[in-house]
N, C-alpha and C positions, 0 to 999 in steps of 0.2 A: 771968288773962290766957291768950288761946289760944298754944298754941307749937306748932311743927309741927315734927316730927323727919323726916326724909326718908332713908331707908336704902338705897342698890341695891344687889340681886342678879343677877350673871349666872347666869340659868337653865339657858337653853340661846345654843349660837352657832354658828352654820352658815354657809358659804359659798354664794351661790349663781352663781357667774360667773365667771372666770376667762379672760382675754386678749384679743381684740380683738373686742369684740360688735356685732354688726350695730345701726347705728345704727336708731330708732324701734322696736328689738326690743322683745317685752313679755315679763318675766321675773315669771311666777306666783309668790307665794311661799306655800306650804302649810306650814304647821308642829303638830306634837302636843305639847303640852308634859306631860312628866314629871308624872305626876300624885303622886308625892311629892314634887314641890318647887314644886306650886301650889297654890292653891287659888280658890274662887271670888272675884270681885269681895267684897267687904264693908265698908257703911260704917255704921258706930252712934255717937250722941252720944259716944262718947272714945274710939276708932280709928277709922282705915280702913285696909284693904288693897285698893291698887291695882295696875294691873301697865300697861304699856308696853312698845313695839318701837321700840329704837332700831337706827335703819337708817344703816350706814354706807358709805362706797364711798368708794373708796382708789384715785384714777388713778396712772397709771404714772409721772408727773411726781412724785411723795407729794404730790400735792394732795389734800386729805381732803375730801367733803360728808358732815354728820349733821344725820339730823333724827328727833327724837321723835314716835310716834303713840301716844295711849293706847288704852287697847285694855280691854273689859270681857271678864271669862271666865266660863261660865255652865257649871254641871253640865244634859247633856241625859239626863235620866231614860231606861234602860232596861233590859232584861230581866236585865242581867249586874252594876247596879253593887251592892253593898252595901252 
């Protein structure tokens, strides 16, 4: 029987806004993640290692929206990695 284990880590957690944001505003969100606490997407007949953004946003009332995006992470080949 297949079983799935499903583990989270918080890697990384950044704030990106704070106080009364102009409504339709568009808030970029750019991130590097710690290259010793990731690693590539990987899936093989008996793992996978996946990763995901969850995005939360906290109004001032504590009304909370979260939503999950998955997210694939890719080594881009260059002159400096080993």
């Amino acid at each position: 029987a297949d079983t799935e284990i499903r583990e989270a880590t918080e890697v990384q957690n950044i704030q990106l806004a704070d106080g009364n944001i102009c409504q339709k505003f568009n808030i970029p969100i750019y991130m590097i993640f710690p290259r010793l606490f990731t690693c590539i997407t990987t899936i093989s007949k008996t793992f996978k290692i996946e990763f995901e953004v969850n995005v939360v946003v906290l109004f001032k009332d504590t009304h909370m929206l979260t939503e999950n995006f998955p997210i694939k992470l890719c080594r881009i080949p260059t002159k400096y990695n080993f």
